[in-house]
C-alpha positions in Angstrom: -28.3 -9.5 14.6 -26.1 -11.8 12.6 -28.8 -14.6 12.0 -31.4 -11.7 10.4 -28.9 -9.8 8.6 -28.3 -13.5 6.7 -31.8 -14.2 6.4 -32.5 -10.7 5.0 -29.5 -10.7 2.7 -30.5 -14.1 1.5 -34.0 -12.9 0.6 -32.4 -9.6 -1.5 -30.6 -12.1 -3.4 -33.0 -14.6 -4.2 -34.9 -11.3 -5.5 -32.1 -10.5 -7.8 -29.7 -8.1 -5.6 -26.4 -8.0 -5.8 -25.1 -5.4 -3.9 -26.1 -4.9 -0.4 -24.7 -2.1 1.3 -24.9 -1.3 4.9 -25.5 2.3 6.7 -23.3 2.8 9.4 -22.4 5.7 11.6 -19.2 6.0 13.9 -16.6 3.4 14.5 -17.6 0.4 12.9 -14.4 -1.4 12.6 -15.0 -4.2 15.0 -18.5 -4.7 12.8 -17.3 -5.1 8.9 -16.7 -8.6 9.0 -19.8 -9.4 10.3 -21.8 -7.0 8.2 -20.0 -9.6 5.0 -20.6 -12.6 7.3 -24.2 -11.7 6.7 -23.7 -11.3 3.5 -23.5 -7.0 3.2 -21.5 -6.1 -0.1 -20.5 -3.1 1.0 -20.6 0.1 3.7 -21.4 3.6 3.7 -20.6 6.5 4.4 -17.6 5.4 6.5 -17.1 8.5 8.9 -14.3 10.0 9.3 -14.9 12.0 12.7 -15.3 8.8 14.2 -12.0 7.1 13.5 -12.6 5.7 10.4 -9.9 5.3 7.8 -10.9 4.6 4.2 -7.7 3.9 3.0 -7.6 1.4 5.9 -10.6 0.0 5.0 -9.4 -0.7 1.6 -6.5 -2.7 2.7 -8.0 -4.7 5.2 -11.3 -5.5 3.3 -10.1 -5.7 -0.3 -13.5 -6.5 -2.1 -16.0 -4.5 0.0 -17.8 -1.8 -1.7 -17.1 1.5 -0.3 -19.0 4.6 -0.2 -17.6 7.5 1.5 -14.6 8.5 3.4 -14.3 11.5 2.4 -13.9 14.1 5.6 -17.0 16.3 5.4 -15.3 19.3 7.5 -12.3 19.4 4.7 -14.8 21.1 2.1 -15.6 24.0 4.3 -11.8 24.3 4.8 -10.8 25.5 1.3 -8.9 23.7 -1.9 -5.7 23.2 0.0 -7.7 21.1 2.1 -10.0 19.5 -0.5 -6.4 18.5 -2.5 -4.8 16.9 0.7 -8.1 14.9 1.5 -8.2 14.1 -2.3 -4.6 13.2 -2.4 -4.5 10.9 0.7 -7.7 9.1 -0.2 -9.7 9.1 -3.4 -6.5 8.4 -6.1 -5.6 5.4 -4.0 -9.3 4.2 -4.0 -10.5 4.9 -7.2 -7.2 3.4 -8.3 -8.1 0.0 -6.3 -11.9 0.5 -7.4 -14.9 -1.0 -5.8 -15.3 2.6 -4.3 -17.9 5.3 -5.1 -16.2 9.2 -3.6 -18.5 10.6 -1.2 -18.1 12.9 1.7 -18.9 10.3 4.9 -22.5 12.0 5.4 -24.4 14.6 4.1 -22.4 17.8 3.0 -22.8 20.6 6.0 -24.4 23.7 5.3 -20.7 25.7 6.0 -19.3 24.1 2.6 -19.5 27.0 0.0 -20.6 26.1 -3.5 -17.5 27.3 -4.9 -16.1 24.3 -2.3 -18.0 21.7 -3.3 -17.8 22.3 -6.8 -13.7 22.4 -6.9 -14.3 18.8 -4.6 -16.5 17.6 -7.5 -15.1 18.5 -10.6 -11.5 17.2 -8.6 -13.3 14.1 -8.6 -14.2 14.0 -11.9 -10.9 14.7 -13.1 -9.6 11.8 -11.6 -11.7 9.2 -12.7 -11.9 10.1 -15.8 -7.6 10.2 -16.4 -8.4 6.7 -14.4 -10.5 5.7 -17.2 -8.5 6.5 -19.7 -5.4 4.4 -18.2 -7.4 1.4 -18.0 
């Protein structure tokens, strides 16, 4: 795959693109570096039930562009839960940047909306005193 993931990634950037981000589900550890060898920018939604670490990420792949990481089942949990996912992920990404928060697929239907608003607006909270620190 590596020779057409080059020749496809030189193609976006001839067109102008700068960020190339590839989808991947499950364990993808043993692929990153070849997703950047063939010129990917950055990964989504790096899954957490698979054994995927996004602080780990971070600190082994300093400049790739993250999306996700965020554990999905913690929002159905309650805000104790929400907090210790928050605390042991998003304030050490969004500190190091390059990183969009994101649950590491699609929210699931258990999440309440009074869940995934106190996940949201904690997220909010935190870039924004990030902002203002810069």
């Amino acid at each position: 795959m590596l020779p057409a993931y080059k020749k496809f990634t030189s193609f976006l950037r001839g067109m102008g693109v700068r960020n190339i981000i590839v989808d991947t589900d499950g364990k993808c550890w043993d692929l990153i570096s070849l997703f950047l060898e063939g010129g990917a920018t950055g990964l989504f939604p790096v899954e957490v039930a698979a054994g995927m670490d996004v602080v780990e990420v971070r600190k082994r792949y300093p400049r790739l562009q993250i999306m996700g990481g965020i554990d999905k089942r913690a929002l159905s949990k309650g805000k104790r839960k929400i907090d210790k996912e928050f605390e042991a992920k998003i304030r050490f990404m969004v500190r190091k940047g390059g990183y969009i928060p994101h649950v590491d697929h699609q929210v699931p239907p258990d999440v309440s909306l009074d869940n995934f608003v106190y996940y949201r607006n904690r997220i909010e909270q935190r870039i924004q005193v990030h902002d203002l620190r810069k």
